[in-house]
N, C-alpha and C positions, 0 to 999 in steps of 0.2 A: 700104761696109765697109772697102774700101782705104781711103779716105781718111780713117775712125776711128782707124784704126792708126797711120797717117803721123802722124796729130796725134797721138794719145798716146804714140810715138815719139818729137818732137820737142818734146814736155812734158817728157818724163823726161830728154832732152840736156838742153835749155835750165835745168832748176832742179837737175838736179844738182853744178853748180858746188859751190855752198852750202849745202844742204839734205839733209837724211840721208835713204835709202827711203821711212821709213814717213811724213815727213811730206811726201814727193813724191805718195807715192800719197795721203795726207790730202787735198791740195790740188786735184788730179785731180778724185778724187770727189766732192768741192766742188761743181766745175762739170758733173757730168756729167748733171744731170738739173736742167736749167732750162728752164719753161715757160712758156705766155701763157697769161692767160685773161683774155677781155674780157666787160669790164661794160658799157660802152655806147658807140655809135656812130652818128654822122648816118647818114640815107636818101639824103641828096642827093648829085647826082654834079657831074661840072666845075665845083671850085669855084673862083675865081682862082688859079693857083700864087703860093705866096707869093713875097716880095720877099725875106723874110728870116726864118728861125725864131729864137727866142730860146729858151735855153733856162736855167732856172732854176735853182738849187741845192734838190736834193731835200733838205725836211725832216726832220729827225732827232733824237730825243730820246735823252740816254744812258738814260735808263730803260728804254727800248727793246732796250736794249743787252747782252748776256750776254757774259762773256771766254768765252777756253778752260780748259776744266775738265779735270783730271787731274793725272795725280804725276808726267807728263811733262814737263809746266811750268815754265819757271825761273822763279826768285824774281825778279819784277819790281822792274823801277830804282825805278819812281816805287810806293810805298808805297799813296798816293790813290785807293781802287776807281773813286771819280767821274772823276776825271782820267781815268785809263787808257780806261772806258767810253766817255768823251770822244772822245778820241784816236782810238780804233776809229771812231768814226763820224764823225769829220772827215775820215779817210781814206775810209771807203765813199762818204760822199755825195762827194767833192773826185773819185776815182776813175770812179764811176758817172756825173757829171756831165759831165767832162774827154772819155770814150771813146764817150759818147752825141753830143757836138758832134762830136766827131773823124770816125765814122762818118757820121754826118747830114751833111759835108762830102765824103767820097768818094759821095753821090749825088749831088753838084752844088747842095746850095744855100748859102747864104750866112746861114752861124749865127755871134751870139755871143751874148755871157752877158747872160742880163736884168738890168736896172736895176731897183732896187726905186724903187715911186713914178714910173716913166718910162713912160708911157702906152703900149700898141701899137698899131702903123698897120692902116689899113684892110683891107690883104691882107700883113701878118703872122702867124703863126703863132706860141704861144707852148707850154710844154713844162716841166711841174712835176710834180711828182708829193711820194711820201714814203715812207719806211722806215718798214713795222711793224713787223718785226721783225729783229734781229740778232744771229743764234745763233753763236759759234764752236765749239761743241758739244765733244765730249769727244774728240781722238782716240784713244787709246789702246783706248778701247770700240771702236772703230768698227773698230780693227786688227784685232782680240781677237774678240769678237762678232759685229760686222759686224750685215747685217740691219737696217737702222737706229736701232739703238743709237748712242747718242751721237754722231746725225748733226749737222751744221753747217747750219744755213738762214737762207736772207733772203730777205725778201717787201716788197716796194713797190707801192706803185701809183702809175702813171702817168698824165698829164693831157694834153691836148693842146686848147689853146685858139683859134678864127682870130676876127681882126680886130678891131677896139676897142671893138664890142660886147662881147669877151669870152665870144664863144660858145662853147659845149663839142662838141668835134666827135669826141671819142676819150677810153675812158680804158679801161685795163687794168690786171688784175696781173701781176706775174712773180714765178715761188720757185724760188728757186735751193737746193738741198740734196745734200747727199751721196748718192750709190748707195748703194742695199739693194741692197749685196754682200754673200755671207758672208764672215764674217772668219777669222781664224787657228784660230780654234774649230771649225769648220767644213772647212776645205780644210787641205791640205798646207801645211807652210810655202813649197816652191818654189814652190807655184802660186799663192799670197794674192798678190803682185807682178802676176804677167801677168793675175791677173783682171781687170785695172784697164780696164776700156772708155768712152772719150769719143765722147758721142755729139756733135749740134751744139750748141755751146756754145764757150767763148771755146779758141781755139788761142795758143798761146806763140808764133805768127809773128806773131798781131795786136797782141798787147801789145807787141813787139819791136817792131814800125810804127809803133804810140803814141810810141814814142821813151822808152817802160819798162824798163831798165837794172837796179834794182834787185829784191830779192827782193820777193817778192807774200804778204802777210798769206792768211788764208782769206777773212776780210771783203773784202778786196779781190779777190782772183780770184774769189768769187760776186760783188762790182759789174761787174767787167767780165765775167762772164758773164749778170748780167742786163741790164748794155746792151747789148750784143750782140744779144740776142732781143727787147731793146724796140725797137731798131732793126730789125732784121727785119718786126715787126709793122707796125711806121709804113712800112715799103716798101710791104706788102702795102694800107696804104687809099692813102698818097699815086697808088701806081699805078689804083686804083681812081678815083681825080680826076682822074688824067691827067696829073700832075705830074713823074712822073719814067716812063721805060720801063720795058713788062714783062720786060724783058732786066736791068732794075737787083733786080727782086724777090729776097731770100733768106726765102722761107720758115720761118715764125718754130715751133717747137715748140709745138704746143699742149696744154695741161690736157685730161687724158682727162675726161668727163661724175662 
């Protein structure tokens, strides 16, 4: 619980630079409730540690794609709904893609970006997946209402492929959405602020490591709060192979039944 606090402490420093309350605490609740939930996985144990992971650019279609809704909104530069839908999802997958290598290198292996058409080695590991969906949802409901009303979410599924067979040895979801908190209809106006509680999920010390500088879209802090947890989960089988220490495992949030 101390350490919930610390991070959502040092959420509300680090974005308040630039960013007004309600959409600090918008982005907050973004990440605070992002889960695993696995669809399938080998039996087999010690499998070669790989030489090298690759990891791919996650899938994405703007159709996929929903903006942020509400009268809160400024009136967009670019006129083009496609574009813009666009744009949102070049930054998730670029985002999601970027902070999944970055972590997958502080366990110690040796990641870069797949080559499309470049075959993978025998005791390589490969790493795709795709966006279902990409909600920026409404905030203003979410202030007002709360409850999850005009919550924000994105779901991907992940892949994890070993050696040139191309065998499938992992694959999961992650959904990343807002807290079903009540909102201003609901609570005091002093107290709609400190309900804001982050649970595990991305902290603003990790994106500041990434070497993340600038302000974070919603779509983008739920990507880097679903890599985050997809990285966590790959600790938990890699360790189960023997690949990396039970001392490296973070414990990834899982999908209640």
């Amino acid at each position: 619980m101390a350490r919930a606090k610390y991070r959502c402490a040092a959420a509300l420093a680090w974005g308040h630079r630039s960013v007004s309350l309600i959409i600090i605490y918008v982005l907050l609740g973004a990440c605070a409730q992002t889960t695993v939930r696995r669809v399938a996985q080998i039996d087999d144990r010690q499998l070669p540690r790989p030489t090298r992971i690759m990891v791919d650019n996650f899938a994405i279609s703007a159709k996929d794609v929903t903006e942020y809704q509400g009268i809160m909104r400024q009136q967009p530069s670019n006129p083009n709904p496609l574009e813009r839908q666009r744009a949102i999802a070049d930054k998730a997958t670029a985002t999601l893609t970027d902070h999944l290598a970055y972590r997958l290198r502080q366990l110690g292996f040796t990641v870069e970006a797949a080559e499309h058409g470049k075959a993978v080695g025998e005791h390589e590991l490969l790493i795709d997946g795709q966006f279902n969906r990409v909600d920026e949802g409404n905030p203003l409901r979410r202030w007002f209402v709360g409850f999850g009303a005009g919550a924000a979410q994105m779901n991907t599924r992940v892949r994890a492929f070993y050696g040139s067979n191309g065998r499938k040895v992992l694959e999961f979801i992650t959904q990343a959405e807002s807290g079903k908190m009540p909102g201003v209809v609901a609570t005091a106006p002093a107290g709609a602020a400190t309900s804001v509680t982050i649970g595990i999920g991305i902290a603003a010390s990790s994106a500041v490591a990434k070497g993340v500088q600038e302000d974070l879209t919603s779509a983008e802090l739920m990507a880097l709060a679903s890599a985050e947890q997809a990285v966590r989960f790959l600790s938990e089988f890699f360790a189960r192979q023997g690949w990396i220490d039970a001392s490296q495992v973070r414990k990834a949030r899982m999908a209640t039944p």
